[in-house]
C-alpha positions in Angstrom: -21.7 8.9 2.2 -23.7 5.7 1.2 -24.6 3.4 4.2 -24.4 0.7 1.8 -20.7 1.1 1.4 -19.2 -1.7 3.0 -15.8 0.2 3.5 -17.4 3.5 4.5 -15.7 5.8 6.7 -12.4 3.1 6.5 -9.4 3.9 6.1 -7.3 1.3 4.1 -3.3 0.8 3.0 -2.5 -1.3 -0.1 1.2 -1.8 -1.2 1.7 -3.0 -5.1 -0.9 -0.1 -5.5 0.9 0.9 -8.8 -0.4 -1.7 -10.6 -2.0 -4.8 -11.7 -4.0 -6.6 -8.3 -3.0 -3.8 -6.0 -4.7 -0.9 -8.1 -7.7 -2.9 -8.8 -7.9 -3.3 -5.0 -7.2 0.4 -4.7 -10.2 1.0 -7.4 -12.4 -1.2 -5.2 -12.1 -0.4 -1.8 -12.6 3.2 -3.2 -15.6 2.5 -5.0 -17.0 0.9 -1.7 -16.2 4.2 0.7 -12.7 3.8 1.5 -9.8 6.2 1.5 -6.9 4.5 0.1 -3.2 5.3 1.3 -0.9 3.5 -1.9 2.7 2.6 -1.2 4.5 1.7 -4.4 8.1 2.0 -5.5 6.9 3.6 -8.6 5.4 7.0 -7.8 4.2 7.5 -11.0 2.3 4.9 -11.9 1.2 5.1 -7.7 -0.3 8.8 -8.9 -1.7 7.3 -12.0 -3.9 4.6 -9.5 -4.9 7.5 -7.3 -6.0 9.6 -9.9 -8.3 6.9 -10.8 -10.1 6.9 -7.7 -13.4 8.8 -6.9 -12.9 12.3 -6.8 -9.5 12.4 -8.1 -8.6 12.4 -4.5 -11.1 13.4 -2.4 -15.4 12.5 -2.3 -17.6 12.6 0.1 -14.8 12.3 3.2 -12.4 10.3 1.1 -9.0 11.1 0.9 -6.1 9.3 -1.0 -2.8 9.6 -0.6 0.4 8.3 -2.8 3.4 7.1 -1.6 6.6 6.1 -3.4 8.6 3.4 -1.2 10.0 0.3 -1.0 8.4 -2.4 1.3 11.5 -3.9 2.4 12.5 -0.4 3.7 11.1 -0.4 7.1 12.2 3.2 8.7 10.0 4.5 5.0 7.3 2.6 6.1 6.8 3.8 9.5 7.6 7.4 8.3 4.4 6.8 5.8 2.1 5.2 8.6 3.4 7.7 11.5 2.3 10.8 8.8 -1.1 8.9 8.1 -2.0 8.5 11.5 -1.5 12.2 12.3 -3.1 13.3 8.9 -6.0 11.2 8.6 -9.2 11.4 10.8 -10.0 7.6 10.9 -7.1 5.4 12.2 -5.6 2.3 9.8 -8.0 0.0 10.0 -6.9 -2.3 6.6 -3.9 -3.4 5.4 -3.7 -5.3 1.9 0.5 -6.5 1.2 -0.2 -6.9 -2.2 3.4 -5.9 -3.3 5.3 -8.2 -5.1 7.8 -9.8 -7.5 8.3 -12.8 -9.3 11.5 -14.4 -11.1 11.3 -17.9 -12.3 14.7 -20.0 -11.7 15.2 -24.3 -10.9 16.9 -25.3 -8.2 20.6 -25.5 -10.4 20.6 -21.9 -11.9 18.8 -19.9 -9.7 21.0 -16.9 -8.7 21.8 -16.1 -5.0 20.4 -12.6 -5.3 17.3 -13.7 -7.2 16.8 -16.1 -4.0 17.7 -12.6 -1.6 15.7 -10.3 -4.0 12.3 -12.1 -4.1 12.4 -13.4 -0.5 13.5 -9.9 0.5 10.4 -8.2 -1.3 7.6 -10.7 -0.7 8.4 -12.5 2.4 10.5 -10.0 4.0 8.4 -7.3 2.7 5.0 -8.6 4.1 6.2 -9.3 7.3 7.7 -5.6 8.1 4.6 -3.7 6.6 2.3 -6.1 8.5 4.3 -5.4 11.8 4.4 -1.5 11.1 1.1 -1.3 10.5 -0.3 -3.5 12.6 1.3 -2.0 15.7 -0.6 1.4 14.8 -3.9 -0.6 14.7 -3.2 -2.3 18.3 -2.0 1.5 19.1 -5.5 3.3 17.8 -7.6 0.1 19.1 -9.5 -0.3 16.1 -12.5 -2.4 16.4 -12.2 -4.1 13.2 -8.7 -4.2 11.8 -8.3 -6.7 8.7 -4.6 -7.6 7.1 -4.7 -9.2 3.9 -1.6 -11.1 2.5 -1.3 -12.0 -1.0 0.3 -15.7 -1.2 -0.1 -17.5 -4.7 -1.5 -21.2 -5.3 1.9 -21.2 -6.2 2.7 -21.7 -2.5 0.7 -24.3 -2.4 1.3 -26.9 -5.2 5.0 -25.4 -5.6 5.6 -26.2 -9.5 9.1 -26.5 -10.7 11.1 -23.4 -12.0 9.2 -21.6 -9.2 11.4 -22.9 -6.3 12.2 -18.8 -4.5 8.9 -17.8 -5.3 7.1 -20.9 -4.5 8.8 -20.7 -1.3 8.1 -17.1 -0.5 4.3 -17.4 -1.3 3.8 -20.5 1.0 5.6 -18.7 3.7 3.1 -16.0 3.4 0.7 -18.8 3.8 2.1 -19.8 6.9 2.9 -16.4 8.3 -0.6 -15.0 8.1 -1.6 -18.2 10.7 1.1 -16.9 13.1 -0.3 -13.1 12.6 -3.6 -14.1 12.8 -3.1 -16.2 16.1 -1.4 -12.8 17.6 -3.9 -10.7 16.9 -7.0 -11.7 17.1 -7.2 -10.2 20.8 -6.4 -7.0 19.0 -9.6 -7.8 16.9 -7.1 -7.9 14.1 -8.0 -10.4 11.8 -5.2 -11.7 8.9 -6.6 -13.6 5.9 -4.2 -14.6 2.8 -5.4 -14.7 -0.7 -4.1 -17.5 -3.6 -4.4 -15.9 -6.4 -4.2 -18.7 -9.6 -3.0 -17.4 -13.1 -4.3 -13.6 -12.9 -3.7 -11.3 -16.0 -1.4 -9.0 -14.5 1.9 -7.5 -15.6 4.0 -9.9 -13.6 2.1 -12.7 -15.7 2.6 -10.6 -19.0 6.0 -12.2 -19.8 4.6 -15.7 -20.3 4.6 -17.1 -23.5 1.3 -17.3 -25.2 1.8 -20.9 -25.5 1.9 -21.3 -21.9 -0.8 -19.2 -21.1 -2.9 -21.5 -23.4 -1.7 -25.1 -21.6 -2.6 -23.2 -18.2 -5.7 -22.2 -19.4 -6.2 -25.7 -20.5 -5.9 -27.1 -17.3 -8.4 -24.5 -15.6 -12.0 -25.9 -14.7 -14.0 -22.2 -15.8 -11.6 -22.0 -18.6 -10.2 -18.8 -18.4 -7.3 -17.2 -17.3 -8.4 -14.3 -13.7 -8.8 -11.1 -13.7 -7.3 -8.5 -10.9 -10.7 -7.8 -10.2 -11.6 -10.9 -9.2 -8.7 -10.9 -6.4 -9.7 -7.5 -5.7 -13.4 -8.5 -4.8 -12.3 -11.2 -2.6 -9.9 -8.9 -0.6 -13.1 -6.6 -0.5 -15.3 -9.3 1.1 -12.5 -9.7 3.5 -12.0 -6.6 4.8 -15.5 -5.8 5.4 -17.6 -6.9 8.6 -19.1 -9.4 5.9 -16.3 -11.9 6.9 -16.1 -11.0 10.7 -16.0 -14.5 11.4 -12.8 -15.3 9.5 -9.2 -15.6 10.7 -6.3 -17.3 9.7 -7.7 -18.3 6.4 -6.5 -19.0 2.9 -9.0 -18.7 0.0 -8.0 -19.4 -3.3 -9.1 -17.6 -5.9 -8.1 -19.7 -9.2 -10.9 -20.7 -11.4 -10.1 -24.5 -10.0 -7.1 -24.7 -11.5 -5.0 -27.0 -8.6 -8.4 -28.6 -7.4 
């Protein structure tokens, strides 16, 4: 394999990987020597990211593997890592939560179980992957283990009609500090990415008339692309950022600024 690879020889797990940010870091981290494990609670579409990778599946010592669960599920999750740590020849190493969902609502109308359903799934859901996974990097003593969370600017500048998600995506924010005071004597570093307004299908829904007075109010004048998340979640989990922990980089075209 290519020594120029920044992810050769790693071994990386990416939830969301079904679609939209998660499968362009999937496509990515692939391209740049990694094998990619994908948890998703679509197995389809989790197939259709796979198959998108180099090889189909395997290329030059890359394997990828698919599976269909749900991250708030935590006995699935440690059945999925406990199977990849016996399967694979190079232990976890990279961790990208990337799995998500988002439901609009103000203060007034916003359901109980829309509050339950999106903390359960992105704040909930971050923090028993993270934990899984992270206990199988302490466990294999890996020498350069990177967790990526992905918050939102959203958690940030908390706009209104966004109160649950808002909430959930500056908790991430907040979280990853904690993680990333833990483990840093692991040599586990945790990093969260703020993405702004990316073209994914969670952003799909928005009426073109909002995506236009966003648009207006970003300084490069464009909406993002997943790619542009997924290079930033490349650069930090290679050695290229070995000196960052317990960071939050947005990645919004300067919309916020």
């Amino acid at each position: 394999m290519s020594s120029h690879l920044v992810l050769s020889g790693r071994l990386a797990l990416v939830t969301g990987s079904g679609s939209g940010i998660g499968r362009a870091v999937c496509q990515l981290f692939a391209r740049n020597g990694a094998s990619i494990v994908g948890v998703d609670r679509s197995q389809k579409a989790n197939e259709e990211t796979m198959a998108s990778l180099p090889g189909e599946g395997q290329s030059d010592g890359q394997v990828h593997r698919a599976f269909a669960a749900d991250v708030t599920d935590r006995e699935a999750i440690q059945s999925i890592v406990t199977e990849v740590t016996s399967s694979f020849e190079s232990p976890l190493s990279v961790l990208v939560n990337s799995a998500g969902i988002f439901t609009s609502g103000f203060l007034h109308n916003t359901t109980e179980k829309s509050f339950d359903d999106v903390v359960n799934i992105n704040l909930k859901g971050t923090f028993l992957v993270t934990q899984v996974v992270s206990q199988a990097m302490v466990k294999s003593q890996v020498t350069e283990g990177s967790i990526i969370n992905l918050s939102s600017l959203a958690g940030k500048m908390a706009p209104a009609g966004m109160l649950h998600y808002s909430a959930t995506k500056g908790g991430i924010k907040a979280m990853t500090k904690s993680m990333a005071n833990e483990l840093a004597r692991f040599n586990i570093r945790c990093n969260a990415v703020l993405p702004g307004f990316i073209d994914t299908p969670m952003t799909a829904i928005t009426p073109p008339e909002e995506v236009s007075r966003v648009e207006s109010r970003i300084p490069l004048g464009h909406t993002g692309k997943p790619e542009h998340i997924a290079e930033t979640c490349l650069f930090l989990a290679s050695s290229r950022s070995s000196y960052i922990t317990g960071a939050s980089i947005e990645v919004t075209g300067g919309l916020g600024m």
